[in-house]
N, C-alpha and C positions, 0 to 999 in steps of 0.2 A: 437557559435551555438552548442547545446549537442547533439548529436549520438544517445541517447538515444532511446529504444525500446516505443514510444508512447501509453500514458494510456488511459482508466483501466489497470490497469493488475488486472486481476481474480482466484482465487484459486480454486484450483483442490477439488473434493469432498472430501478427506482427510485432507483438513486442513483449511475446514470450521470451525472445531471443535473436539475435544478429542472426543466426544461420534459416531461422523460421522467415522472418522479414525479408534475407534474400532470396528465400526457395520461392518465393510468392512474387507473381508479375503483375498484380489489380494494380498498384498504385498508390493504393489506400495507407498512408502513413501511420493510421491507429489510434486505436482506442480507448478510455481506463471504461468500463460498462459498471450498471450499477450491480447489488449482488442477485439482483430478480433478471438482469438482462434484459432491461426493459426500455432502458435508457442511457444514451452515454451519460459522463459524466465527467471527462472534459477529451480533448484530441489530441494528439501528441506530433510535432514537426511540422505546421504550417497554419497560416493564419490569412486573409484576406486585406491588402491593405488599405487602410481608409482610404487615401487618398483618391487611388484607382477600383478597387476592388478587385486588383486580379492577384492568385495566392503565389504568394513567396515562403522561401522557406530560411528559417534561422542559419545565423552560420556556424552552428552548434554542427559536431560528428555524430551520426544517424546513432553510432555505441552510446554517445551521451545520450540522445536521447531516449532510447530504450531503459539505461539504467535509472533516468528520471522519472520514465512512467513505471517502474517498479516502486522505486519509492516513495512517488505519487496514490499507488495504489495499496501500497501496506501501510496508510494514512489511519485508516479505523481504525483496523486492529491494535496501532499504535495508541489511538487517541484514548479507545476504551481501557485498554488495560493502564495509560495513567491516573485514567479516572478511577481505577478501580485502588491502582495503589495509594491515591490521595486521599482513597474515601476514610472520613477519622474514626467510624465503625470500626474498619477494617483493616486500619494501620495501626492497630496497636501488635507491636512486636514480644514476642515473648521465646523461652525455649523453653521445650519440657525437658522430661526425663531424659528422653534417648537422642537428645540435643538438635533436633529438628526444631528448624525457624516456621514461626503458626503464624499468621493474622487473623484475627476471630475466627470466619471460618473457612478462609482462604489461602492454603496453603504455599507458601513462600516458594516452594519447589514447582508448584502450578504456574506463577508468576515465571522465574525462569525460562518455564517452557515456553511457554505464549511469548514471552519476549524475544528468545531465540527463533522461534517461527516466525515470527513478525520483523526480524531483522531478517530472516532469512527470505521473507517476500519481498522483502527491501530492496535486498542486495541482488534478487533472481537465482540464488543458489537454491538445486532443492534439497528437501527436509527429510 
């Protein structure tokens, strides 16, 4: 059973996009939130260091890390739907008449979808 903080997880207005991150002058590096918004659920571009405790920042480009907390946050939707194609219920493959791919009662075209969406949360492209 995963512990896991349950999805969406949703990005903070910074790291929707490079051009959102620089219209905005807070400061605030950003966020992945959980999908209630209730909680972060990790931060993205700085860290406090043990030593000192004063925050530095990686020497990653601000683009990388935007594209990290993307595919940081299309993490569930990822995670569910392998579970869903593992599950040995639902992975039995077949073709009927009009030669559409079935899995019990999860249609393989369903699967595509969600997969392309979920890469497409990945990547920050939208849908």
């Amino acid at each position: 059973m995963s512990k896991h903080t349950l999805g969406p997880w949703k990005l903070c207005h910074h790291l929707e996009s490079i051009e959102k991150d620089k219209s905005c002058g807070c400061g605030y590096r950003g966020g992945i939130w959980s999908g209630c918004g209730e909680f972060i659920v990790c931060e993205i571009g700085g860290s406090l260091c043990p030593n000192t405790g004063e925050k530095y920042f990686p020497e990653v480009e601000r683009e990388q890390q935007i594209s990290d907390a993307h595919l940081i946050a299309a993490a569930p939707e990822l995670y569910e739907l392998l579970l869903e194609i593992l599950d040995k219920e639902k992975c039995v493959i077949y073709s009927n008449a009009i030669g559409k791919v079935r899995t019990g009662s999860v249609c393989f075209q369903d699967w595509e979808l969600r997969a392309r969406a979920a890469i497409a949360k990945a990547t920050g492209e939208k849908t």
